[in-house]
C-alpha positions in Angstrom: 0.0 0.0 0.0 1.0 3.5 0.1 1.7 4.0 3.7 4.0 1.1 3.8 6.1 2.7 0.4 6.3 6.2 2.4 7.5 4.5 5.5 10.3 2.7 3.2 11.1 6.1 1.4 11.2 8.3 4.4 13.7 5.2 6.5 15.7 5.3 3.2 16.3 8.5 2.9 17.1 9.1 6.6 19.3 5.9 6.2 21.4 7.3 3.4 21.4 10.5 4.9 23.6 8.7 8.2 25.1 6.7 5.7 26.6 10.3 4.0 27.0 11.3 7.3 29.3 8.5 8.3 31.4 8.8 5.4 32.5 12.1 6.6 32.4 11.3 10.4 35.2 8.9 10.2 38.1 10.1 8.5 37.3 13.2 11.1 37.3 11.1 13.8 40.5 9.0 13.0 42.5 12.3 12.9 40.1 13.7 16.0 41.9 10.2 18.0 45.4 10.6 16.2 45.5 14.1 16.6 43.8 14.8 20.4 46.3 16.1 21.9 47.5 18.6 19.0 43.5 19.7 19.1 44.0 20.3 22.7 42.2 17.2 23.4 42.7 14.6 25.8 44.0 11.1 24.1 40.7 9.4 26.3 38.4 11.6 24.3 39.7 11.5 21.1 39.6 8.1 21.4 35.9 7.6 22.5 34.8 9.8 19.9 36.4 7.0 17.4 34.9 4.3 18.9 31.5 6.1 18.9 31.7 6.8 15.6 32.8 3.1 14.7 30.2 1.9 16.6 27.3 4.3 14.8 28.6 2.7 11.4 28.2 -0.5 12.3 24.7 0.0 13.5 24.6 1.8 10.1 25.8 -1.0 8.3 23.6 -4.0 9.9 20.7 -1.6 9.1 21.4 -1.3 5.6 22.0 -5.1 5.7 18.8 -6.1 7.1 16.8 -3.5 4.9 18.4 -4.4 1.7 19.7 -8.1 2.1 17.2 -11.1 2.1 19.9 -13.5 4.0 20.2 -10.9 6.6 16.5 -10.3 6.8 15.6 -14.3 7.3 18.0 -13.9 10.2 15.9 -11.2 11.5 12.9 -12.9 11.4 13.8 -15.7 12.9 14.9 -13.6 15.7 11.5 -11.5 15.9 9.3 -14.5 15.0 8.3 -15.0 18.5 7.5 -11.0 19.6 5.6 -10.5 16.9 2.1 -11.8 16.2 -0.7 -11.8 13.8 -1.0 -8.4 11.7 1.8 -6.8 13.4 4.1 -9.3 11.8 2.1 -8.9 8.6 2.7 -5.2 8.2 6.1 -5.4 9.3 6.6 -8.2 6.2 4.9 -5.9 3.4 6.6 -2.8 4.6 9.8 -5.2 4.1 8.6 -5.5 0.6 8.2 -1.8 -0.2 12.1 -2.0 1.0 12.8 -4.8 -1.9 11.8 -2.4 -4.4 14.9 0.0 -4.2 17.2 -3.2 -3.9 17.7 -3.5 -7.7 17.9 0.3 -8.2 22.0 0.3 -7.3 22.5 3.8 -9.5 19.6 5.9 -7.9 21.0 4.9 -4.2 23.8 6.1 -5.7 22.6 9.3 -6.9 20.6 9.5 -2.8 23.5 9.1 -1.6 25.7 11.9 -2.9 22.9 14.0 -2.7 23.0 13.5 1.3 26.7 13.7 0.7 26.5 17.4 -0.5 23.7 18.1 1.7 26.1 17.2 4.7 28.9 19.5 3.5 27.1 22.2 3.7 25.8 21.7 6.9 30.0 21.9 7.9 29.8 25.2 5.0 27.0 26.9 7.4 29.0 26.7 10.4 32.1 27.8 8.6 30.2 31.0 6.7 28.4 31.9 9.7 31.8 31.9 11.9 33.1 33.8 9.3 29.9 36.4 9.8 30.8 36.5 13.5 34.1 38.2 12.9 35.7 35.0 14.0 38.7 33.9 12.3 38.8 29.6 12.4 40.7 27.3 9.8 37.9 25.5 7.9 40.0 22.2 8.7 38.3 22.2 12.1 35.1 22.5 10.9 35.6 19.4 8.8 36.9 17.7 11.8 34.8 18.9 14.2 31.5 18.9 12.6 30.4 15.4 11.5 31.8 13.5 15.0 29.9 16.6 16.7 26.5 15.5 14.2 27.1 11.9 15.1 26.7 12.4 18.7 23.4 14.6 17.9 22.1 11.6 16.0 22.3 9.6 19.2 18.9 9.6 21.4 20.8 11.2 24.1 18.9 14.2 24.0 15.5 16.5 22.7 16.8 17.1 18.9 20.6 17.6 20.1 19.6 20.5 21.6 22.2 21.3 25.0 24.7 18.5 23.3 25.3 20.8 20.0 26.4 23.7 21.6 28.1 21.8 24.5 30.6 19.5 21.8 31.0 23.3 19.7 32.3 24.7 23.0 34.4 21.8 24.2 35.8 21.2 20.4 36.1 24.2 19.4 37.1 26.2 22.6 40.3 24.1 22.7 41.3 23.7 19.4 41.3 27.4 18.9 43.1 29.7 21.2 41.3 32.9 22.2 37.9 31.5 21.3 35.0 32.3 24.1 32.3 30.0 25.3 30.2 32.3 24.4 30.8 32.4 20.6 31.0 28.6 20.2 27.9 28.6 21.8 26.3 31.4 19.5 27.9 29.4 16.3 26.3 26.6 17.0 22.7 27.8 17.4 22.9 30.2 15.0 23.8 26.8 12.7 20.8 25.3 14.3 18.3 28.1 13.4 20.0 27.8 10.1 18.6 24.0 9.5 15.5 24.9 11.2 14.6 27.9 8.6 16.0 26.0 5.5 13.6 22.8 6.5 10.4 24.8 7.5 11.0 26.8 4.0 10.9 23.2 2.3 8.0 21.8 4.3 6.2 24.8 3.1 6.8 23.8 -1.0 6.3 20.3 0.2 2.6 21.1 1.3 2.0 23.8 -1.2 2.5 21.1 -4.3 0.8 18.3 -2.4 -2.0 20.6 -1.7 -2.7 21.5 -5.5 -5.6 19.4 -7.1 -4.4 16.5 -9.2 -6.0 16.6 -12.7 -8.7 14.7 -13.1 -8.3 12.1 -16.6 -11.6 12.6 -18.3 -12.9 9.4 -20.0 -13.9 9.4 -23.5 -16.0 6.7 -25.1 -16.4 6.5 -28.9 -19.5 5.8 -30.2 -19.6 3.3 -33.0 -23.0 3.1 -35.5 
């Protein structure tokens, strides 16, 4: 049905959107771990990041595995069999279905995928022009760094949207990585980025609506008449 394609489309995108994510969050935090203590970073920390990072990958992967692989989806089921019963396993099996149907479509992933990919660098771009709008003078580098282990941690469900652990990683990251930087601004850089991705996504829930809300046109039957 069509719910069970939108829940597949929405999950797909939002997978491929961690998957882009990913990609950038761990050659930034294999230099975060190697380079801790030139970042003014304790080797502990840099080190956790990693493995944090590592560890939201492989959730990544086995998710992408299970979604897309029949093998790994028997395994699942086997698994689940027993908690779920009835209709509840039914839906879960035809939204599974919905799933199979961008399996085979390996070049449109692909094209998803850097899509997120671009869509990711410019959430790092946004921090980096509005520092730049701030007066405040910080090596892009960082932001490449900091930015996607700092996103990773959001995407954990530690916390109300990231809000509180955003600013906090911005301050401890940044603070120490760049001498003569106040709380204060990498506090303000980082909600300023927020407000940012809030504005940019109500402006496109506001097209989404306004197209789904225009009438569809109706296909007018014609009949011949023969005689």
């Amino acid at each position: 049905g069509e719910s069970n394609s939108a829940i597949a489309a929405t999950v797909t995108d939002r997978l491929f959107g961690m998957i882009a994510l990913a990609l950038l969050a761990v050659p930034s935090g294999i230099l975060v771990a190697v380079r801790a203590e030139q970042l003014g970073l304790q080797k502990q920390f840099g080190r956790l990041s990693f493995l944090i990072v590592l560890g939201f990958v492989c959730v990544l992967g086995l998710a992408a595995a299970v979604i897309f692989s029949r093998r790994f989806a028997k395994i699942v089921d086997r698994i689940l069999r027993p908690l779920l019963f009835g209709n509840l396993r039914e839906r879960f099996k035809r939204v599974y279905e919905s799933f199979q149907v961008y399996a085979g479509r390996v070049r449109n992933l692909g094209v998803v995928l850097l899509v997120a990919l671009c869509v990711q660098v410019l959430r790092v771009v946004v921090h980096y022009e509005i520092s730049k709008a701030m007066g405040l003078s910080i090596p892009s580098m960082y932001f490449f760094l900091f930015i996607p282990v700092i996103a990773i941690f959001i995407a954990l469900p530690i916390s109300l949207g990231g809000l509180g652990v955003r600013e906090g990683l911005g301050i401890f990251f940044f603070c120490r990585a760049v001498s003569g930087l106040g709380e204060e601004q990498a506090f303000t850089m980082g909600l300023l980025a927020y407000l940012v991705g809030i504005v940019v996504s109500l402006v496109g829930g506001v097209i989404y609506f306004s197209r789904s809300s225009r009438p569809r046109p109706v296909e007018k039957e014609t009949t011949g008449r023969h005689g």
